[in-house]
N, C-alpha and C positions, 0 to 999 in steps of 0.2 A: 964538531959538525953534526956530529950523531943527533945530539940533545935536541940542535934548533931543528934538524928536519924531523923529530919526533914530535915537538912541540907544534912545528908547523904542522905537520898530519894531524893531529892531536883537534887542533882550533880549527882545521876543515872540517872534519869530521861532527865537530860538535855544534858547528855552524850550518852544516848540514840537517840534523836533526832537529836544531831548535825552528827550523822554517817549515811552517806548518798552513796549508794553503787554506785559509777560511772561505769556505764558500757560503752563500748567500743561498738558502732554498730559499725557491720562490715557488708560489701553486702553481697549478696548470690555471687554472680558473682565476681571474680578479676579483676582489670585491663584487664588483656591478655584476657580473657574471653569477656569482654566487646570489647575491641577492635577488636577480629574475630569475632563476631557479628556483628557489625558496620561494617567492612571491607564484609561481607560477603553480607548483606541489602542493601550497595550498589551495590556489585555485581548482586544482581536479579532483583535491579532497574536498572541497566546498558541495564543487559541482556534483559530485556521485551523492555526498549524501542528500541533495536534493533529488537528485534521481531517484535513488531507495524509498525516501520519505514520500514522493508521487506514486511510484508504486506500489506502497504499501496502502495508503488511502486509497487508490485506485480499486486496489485488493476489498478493502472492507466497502469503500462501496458497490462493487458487485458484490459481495455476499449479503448486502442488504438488497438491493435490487430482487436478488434469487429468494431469500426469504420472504420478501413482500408478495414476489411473484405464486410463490407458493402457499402461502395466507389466502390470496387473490382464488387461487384455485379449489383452493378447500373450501371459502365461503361459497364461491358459483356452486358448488356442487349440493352446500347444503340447502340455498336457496332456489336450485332446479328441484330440489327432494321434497322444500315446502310447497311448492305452488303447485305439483303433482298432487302433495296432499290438498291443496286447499281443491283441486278443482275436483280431488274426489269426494271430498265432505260437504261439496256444495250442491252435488247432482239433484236433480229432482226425487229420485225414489229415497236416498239418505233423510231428506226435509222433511217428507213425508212421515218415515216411518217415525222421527224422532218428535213432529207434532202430532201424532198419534199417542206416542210414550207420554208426551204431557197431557192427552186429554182436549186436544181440540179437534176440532173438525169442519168439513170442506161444506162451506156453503156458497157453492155456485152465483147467486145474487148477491155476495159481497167481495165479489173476487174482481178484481180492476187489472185490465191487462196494459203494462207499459211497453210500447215501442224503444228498443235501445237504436239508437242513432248511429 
């Protein structure tokens, strides 16, 4: 009797161990689930880098605007500087002296006075 109740523990035992519970992972996430996330991650990556890319041109065009503006200022300044000059090289006693340096001179009865308007 020994044998069969060794033999019987024996084939429990072994029947024990050979039973091995397969489980099934499954995600937390489904396909579809996964895919509008993925679909969506690109979206915000799309999205920023159109955001960057506007305000990067943003960027360069104010620094053209500020350089222009600055161009603008320089030239007002140089053509407030010319027409001081012109209105000093224009004066009457300048005229004079410098048709003098040529060699001419004032004759009263060929001199025509124009009205400016």
């Amino acid at each position: 009797m020994m044998n069969s109740a060794r033999n019987l523990e024996h084939k429990q035992s072994v029947q024990v161990t050979k039973k091995k519970v397969v489980k099934k992972r499954t995600s937390a996430f489904t396909l579809g689930e996964k895919m509008i996330a993925a679909i969506f991650a690109a979206f915000v990556c799309i999205a920023s880098l159109q955001i960057i890319t506007a305000q990067a041109e943003i960027y360069n065009t104010n620094k053209e605007i500020q350089q222009l503006e600055s161009n603008i200022v320089t030239q007002e300044n140089v053509n407030n500087d010319l027409t001081i000059q012109v209105s000093q090289m224009s004066t009457y006693e300048r005229v004079w002296e410098k048709a003098k340096e040529l060699g001419l001179t004032l004759n009263d009865s060929n001199v025509k006075v124009v009205q400016q308007p």
